[in-house]
C-alpha positions in Angstrom: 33.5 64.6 -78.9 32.5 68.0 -77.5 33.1 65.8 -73.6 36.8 65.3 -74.5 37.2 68.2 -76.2 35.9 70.6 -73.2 38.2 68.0 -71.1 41.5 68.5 -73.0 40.9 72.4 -72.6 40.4 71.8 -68.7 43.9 70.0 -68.6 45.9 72.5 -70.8 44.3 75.2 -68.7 45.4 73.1 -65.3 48.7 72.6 -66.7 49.2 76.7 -67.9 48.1 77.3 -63.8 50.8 74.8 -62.7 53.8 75.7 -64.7 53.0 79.5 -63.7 53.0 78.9 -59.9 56.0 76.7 -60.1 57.8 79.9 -61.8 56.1 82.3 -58.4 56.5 85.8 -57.5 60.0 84.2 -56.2 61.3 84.0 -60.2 59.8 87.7 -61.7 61.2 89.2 -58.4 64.7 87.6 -58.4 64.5 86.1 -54.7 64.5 82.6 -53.0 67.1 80.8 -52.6 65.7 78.0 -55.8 65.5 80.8 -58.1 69.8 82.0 -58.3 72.2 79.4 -58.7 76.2 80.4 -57.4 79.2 78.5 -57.4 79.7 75.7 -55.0 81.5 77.5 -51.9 81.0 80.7 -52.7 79.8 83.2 -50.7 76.9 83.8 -52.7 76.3 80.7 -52.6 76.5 80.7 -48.4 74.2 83.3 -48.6 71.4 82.1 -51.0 71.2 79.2 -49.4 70.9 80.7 -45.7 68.3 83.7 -47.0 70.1 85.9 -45.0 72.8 88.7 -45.2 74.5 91.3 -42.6 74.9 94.5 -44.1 76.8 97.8 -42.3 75.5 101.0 -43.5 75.5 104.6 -41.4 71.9 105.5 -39.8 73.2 109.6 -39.1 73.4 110.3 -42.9 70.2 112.0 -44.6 70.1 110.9 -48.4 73.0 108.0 -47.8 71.7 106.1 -45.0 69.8 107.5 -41.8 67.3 105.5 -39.6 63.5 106.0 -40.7 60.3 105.8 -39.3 60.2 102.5 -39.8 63.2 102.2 -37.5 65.4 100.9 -40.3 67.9 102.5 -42.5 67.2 104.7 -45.4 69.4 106.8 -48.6 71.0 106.0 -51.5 73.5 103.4 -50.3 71.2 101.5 -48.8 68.8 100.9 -52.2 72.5 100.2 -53.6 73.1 97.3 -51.1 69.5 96.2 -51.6 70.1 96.0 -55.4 73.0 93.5 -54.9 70.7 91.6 -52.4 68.3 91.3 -55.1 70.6 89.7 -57.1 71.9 86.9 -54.7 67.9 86.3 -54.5 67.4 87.4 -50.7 64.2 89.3 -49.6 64.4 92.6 -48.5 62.9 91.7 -45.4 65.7 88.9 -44.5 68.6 92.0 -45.0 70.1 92.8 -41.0 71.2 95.8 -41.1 74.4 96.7 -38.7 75.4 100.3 -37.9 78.8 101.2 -39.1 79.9 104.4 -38.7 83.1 105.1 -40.1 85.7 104.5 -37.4 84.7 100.6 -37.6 84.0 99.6 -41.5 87.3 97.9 -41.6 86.8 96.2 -38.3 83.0 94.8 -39.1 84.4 93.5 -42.2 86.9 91.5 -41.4 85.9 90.2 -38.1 82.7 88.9 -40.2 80.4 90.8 -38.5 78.8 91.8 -41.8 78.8 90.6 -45.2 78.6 93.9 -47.0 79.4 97.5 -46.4 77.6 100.4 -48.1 78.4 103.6 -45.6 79.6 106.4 -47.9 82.8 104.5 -48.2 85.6 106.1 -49.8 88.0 103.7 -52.1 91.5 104.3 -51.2 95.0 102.1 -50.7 95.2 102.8 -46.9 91.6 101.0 -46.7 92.5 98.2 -49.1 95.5 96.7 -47.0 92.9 95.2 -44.6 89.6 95.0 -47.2 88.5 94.9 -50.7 86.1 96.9 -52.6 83.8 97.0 -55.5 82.8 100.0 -57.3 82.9 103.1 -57.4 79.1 103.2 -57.5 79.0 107.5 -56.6 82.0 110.0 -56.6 81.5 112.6 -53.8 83.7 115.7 -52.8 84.9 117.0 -49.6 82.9 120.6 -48.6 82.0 122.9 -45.6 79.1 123.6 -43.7 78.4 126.6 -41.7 76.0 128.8 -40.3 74.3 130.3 -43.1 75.1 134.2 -42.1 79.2 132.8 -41.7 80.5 134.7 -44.4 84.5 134.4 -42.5 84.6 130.6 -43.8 84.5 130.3 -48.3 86.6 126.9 -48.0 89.6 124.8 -46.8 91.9 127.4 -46.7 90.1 129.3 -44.2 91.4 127.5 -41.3 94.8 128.2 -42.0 95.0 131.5 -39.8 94.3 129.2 -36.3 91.0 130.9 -35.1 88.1 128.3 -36.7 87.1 125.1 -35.6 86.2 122.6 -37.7 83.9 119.1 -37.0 84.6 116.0 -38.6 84.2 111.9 -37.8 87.0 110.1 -36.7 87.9 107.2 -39.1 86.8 109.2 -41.7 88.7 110.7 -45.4 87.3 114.4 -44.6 88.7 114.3 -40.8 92.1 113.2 -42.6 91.9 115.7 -45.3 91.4 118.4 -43.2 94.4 118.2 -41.4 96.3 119.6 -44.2 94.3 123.1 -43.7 94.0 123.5 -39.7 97.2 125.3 -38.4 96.3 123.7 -35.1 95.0 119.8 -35.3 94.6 119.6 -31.5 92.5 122.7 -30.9 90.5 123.2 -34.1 89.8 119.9 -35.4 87.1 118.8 -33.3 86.1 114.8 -33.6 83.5 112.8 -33.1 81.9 109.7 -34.1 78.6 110.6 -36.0 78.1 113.5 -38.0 74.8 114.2 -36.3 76.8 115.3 -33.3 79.2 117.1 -35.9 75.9 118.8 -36.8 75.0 119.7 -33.2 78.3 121.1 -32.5 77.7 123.5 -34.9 74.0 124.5 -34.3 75.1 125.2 -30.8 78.8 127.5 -31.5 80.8 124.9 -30.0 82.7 124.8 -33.8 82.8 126.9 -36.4 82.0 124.0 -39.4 81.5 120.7 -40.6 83.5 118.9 -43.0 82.6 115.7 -44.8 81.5 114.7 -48.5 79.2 117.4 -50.1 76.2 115.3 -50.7 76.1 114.1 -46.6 76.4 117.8 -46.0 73.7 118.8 -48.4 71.3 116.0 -46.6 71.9 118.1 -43.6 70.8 121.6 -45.0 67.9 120.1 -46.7 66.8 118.1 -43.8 66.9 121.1 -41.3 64.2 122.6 -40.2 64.9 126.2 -39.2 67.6 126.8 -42.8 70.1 127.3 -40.6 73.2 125.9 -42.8 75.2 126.6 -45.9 77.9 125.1 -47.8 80.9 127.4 -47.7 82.8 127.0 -51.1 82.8 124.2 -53.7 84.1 121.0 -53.3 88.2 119.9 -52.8 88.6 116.3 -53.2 87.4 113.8 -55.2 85.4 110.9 -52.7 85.0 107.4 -55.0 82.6 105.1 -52.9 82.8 101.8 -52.8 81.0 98.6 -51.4 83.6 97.2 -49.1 84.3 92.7 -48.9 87.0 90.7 -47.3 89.9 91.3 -48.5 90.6 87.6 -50.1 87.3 87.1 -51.6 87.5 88.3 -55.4 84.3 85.9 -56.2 82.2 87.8 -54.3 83.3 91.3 -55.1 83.4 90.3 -59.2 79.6 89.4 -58.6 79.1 92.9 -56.7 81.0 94.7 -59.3 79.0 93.0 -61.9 75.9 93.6 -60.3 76.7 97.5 -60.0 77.5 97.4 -63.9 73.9 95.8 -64.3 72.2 98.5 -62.4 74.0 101.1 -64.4 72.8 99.8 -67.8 68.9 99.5 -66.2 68.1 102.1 -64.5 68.3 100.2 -61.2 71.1 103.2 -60.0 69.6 106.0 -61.3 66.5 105.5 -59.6 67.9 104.6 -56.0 69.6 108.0 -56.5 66.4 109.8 -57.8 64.6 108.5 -54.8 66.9 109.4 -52.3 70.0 111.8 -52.3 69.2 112.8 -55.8 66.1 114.7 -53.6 68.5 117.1 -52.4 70.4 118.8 -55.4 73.2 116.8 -55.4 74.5 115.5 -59.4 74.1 111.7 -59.9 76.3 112.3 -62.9 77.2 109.4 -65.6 77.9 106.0 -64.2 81.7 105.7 -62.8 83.8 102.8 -64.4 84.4 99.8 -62.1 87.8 99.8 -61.0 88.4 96.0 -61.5 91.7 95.9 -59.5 
């Protein structure tokens, strides 16, 4: 008797080791392409099954998305885009992240060079003829950054008299936004294509400001060394981001939207913002409503 007994124990004990390494690390941590099923032809289905996605992000923005140490990108959107990986049940480590600064985000997305854009992309109807978005996930606003002993610049309207120069990236809402304000678009609106050159531009007098979303610009300031920079006023747009799809494929944004409203209601958001931009003053603020268009 006490034989079997000790024997029956063994073989429940076997069987509780079994049925806990079918479920794996792969089930608790939401990855592997056994542990998410999609709809059959879906693109999260394509994705889950290939354990692999292409995602364009900026690597020049402290706080949003800038290239690390570990030679990959780092900031807020990107642990936004990693949540929504998460979810289709890819690693981390199977993610390919594609520079896409802001001149290109339309172009990357629909010639299918990514999957997924998360670059401190502003929802708007211009944008939405060629792509679709999810979200908004964060609502920036445009500011100014200057030299901190620039007292001549205290916001938009300052470059109405002709005689500043202003930085911005082509492609970009601010660099559109700001044309309202310059008297002369051709010689005071200075472009380029990354805002660290933006940044550079200014550090050396070749302009007079940036001009982008307020929480890119306070990356900047923080992240500078020498406290060289200042915000010149408060901010004059409102600057929804979204996560930007193909055009045609509602499946997949649905899933991302629903994702983002997930992440809202666990905490998943707020602490991809606390670890990242949230470093650096800027308001999270209460979660925005998904515009479900």
């Amino acid at each position: 008797m006490r034989i079997t007994r000790v024997a029956a124990l063994a073989a429940a004990a076997t069987l509780a080791l079994g049925l806990t390494a079918c479920g794996g690390d792969d089930a608790e941590e939401g990855t592997g392409a056994g542990s998410k099923s999609f709809a059959a032809g879906s693109t999260m289905e394509r994705l889950n099954k290939a354990q692999a996605i292409k995602i364009g992000t900026k690597f020049d923005q402290p706080g949003f998305g800038q290239k690390g140490l570990s030679g990959k990108p780092e900031g807020f959107d990107v642990e936004v885009a990693k949540i929504i990986v998460k979810e289709l049940g890819i690693p981390e480590d199977k993610i390919e992240w594609v520079e896409a600064p802001s001149k290109v985000r339309e172009d990357v997305i629909v010639n299918g060079t990514v999957d997924l854009v998360a670059a401190t992309y502003t929802i708007n109807d211009k944008r939405k003829e060629r792509i679709a978005f999810a979200g908004p996930y964060y609502e920036a606003g445009q500011n100014i950054m200057v030299k901190k002993d620039d007292t001549t610049i205290t916001g938009p309207d300052s470059f109405k008299d002709g005689t500043k120069k202003v930085c911005s990236v082509t492609g970009s809402t601010p660099f559109e936004e700001i044309k309202k304000y310059v008297k002369d678009v051709a010689t005071q609106l200075v472009p380029f294509d990354t805002y660290d050159k933006c940044r550079d531009a200014l550090k050396n007098g070749q302009v007079d400001a940036v001009t982008t979303d307020n929480v890119i610009l306070l990356g900047y300031i923080a992240k500078d060394e020498t406290s060289s920079f200042k915000l010149a006023g408060t901010n004059f747009t409102k600057e929804p981001y979204g996560l930007g799809v193909k055009k045609e494929d509602t499946d997949f944004r649905n899933f991302v939207n629903d994702t983002l409203e997930k992440a809202f209601a666990d905490g998943s958001w707020k602490k991809a913002w606390d670890g990242t931009a949230g470093k650096f003053g800027a308001e999270l603020g209460t979660a925005p409503a998904v515009n479900r268009y």
